[in-house]
KESE-701498 format. One record per residue (C-alpha): x, z, y; residue number from 1. Coordinates in steps of 0.5 Angstrom, whole numbers, padded with zeros to 4 digits. Example, Ala and Ser with C-alpha at 12.3 -4.5 7.8 and 13.67 -1.06 7.14 Angstrom:
2
X: 0025, Z: 0016, Y: -0009, nr: 1
X: 0027, Z: 0014, Y: -0002, nr: 2
***
This chain:
102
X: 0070, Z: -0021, Y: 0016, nr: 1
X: 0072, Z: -0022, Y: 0009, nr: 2
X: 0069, Z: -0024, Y: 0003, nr: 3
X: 0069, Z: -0017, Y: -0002, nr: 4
X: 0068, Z: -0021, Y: -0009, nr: 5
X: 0061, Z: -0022, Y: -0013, nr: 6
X: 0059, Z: -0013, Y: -0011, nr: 7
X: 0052, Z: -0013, Y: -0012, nr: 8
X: 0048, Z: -0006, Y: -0010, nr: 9
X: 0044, Z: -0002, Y: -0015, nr: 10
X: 0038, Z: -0004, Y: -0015, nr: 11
X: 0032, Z: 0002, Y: -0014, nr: 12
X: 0028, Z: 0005, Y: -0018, nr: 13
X: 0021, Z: 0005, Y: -0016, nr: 14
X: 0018, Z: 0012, Y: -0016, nr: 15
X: 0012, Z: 0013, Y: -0021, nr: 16
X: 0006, Z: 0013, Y: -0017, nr: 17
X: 0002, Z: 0015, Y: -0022, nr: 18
X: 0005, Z: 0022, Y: -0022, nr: 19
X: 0001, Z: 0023, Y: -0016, nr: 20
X: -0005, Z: 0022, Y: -0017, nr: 21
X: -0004, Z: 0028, Y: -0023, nr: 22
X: -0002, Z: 0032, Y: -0018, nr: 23
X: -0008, Z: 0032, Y: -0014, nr: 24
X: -0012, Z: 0032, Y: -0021, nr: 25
X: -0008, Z: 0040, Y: -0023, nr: 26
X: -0008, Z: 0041, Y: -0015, nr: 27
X: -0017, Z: 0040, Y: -0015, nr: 28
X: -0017, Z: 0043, Y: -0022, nr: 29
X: -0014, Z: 0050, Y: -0020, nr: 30
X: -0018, Z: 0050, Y: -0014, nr: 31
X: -0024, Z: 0050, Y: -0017, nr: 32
X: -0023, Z: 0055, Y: -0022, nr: 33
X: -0021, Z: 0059, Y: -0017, nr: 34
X: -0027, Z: 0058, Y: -0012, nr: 35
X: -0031, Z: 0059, Y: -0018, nr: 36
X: -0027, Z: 0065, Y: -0019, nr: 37
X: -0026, Z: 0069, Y: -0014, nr: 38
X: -0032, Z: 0067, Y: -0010, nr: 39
X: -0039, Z: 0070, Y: -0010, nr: 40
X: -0044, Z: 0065, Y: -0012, nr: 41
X: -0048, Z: 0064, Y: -0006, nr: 42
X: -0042, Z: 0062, Y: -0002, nr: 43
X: -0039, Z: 0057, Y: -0009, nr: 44
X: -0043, Z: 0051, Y: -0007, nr: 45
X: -0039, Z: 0051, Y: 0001, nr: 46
X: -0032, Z: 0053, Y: -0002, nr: 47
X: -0032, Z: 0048, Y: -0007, nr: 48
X: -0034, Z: 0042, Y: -0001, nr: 49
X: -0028, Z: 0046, Y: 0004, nr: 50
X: -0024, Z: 0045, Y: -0003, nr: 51
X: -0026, Z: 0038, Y: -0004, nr: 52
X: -0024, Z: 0037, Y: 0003, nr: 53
X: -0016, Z: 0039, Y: 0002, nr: 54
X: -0017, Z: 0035, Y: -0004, nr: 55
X: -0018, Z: 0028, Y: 0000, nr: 56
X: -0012, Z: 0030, Y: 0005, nr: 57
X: -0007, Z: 0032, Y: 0000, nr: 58
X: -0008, Z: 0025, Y: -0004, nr: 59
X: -0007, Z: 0022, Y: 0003, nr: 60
X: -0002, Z: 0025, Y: 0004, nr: 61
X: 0002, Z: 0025, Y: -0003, nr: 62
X: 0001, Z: 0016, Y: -0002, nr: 63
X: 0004, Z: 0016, Y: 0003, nr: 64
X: 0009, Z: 0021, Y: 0002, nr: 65
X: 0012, Z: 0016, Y: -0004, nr: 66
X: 0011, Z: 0010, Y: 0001, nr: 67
X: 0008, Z: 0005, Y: -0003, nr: 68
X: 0004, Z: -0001, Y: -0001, nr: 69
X: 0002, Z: -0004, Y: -0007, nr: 70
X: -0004, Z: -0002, Y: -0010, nr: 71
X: -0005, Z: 0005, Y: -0005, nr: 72
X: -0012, Z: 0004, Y: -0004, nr: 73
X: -0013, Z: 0003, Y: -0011, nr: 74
X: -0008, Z: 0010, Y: -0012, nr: 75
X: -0012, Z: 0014, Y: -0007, nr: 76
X: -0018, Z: 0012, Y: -0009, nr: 77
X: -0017, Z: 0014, Y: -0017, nr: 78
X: -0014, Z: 0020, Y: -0014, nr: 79
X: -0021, Z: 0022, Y: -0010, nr: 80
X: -0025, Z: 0020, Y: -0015, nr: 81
X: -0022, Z: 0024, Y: -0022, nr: 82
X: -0022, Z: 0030, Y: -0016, nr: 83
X: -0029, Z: 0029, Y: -0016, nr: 84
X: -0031, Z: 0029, Y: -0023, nr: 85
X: -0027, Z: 0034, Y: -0025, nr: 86
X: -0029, Z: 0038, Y: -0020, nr: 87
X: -0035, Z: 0036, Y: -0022, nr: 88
X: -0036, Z: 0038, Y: -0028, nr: 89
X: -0032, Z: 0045, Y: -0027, nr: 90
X: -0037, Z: 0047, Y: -0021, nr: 91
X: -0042, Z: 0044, Y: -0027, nr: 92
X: -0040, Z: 0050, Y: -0032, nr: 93
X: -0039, Z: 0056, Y: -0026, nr: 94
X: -0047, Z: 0054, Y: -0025, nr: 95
X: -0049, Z: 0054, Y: -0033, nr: 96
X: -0046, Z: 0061, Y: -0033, nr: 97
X: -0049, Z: 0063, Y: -0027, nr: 98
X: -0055, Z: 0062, Y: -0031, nr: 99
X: -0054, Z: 0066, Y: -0037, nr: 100
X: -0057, Z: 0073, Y: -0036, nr: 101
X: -0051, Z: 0079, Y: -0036, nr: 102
***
């Protein structure tokens, strides 16, 4: 074996991780605006559990498909959480104006 020098490999970029998290924050957003539109409201509440559901899968599935170890659990968790807020807040506003008389 020879000796090729002082070579050095590149060393690689760690993705963002972060970006995640917003993926399953818009993919939870656009899930809830469209079980609240789409869906008759005495069927709202069931869908939008059906949805939250998905919601855990997809956040387990895009932390492990960056393949990080550090900070996973704390990753996922931010991701579920912000999910359920949002989700929260919209189901909130669905549930307001069903209230409103038309």
């Amino acid at each position: 074996m020879r000796h090729n020098g002082l070579m050095t490999q590149p060393a690689l970029v760690p993705r963002n991780a972060f970006t995640g998290v917003v993926v399953v924050w818009a993919v939870s957003f656009l899930a809830a605006v469209a079980v609240g539109i789409f869906v008759a409201e005495e069927w709202r509440m069931p869908w939008m559990l059906v949805a939250f559901g998905g919601v855990i899968v997809l956040s387990f599935a895009v932390q492990l498909w960056y393949g990080l170890t550090e900070g996973f659990i704390l990753r996922v968790g931010g991701s579920i959480l912000g999910s359920m807020l949002l989700m929260g807040v919209i189901s909130f506003g669905f549930g307001v104006a069903a209230l409103i008389p038309t």
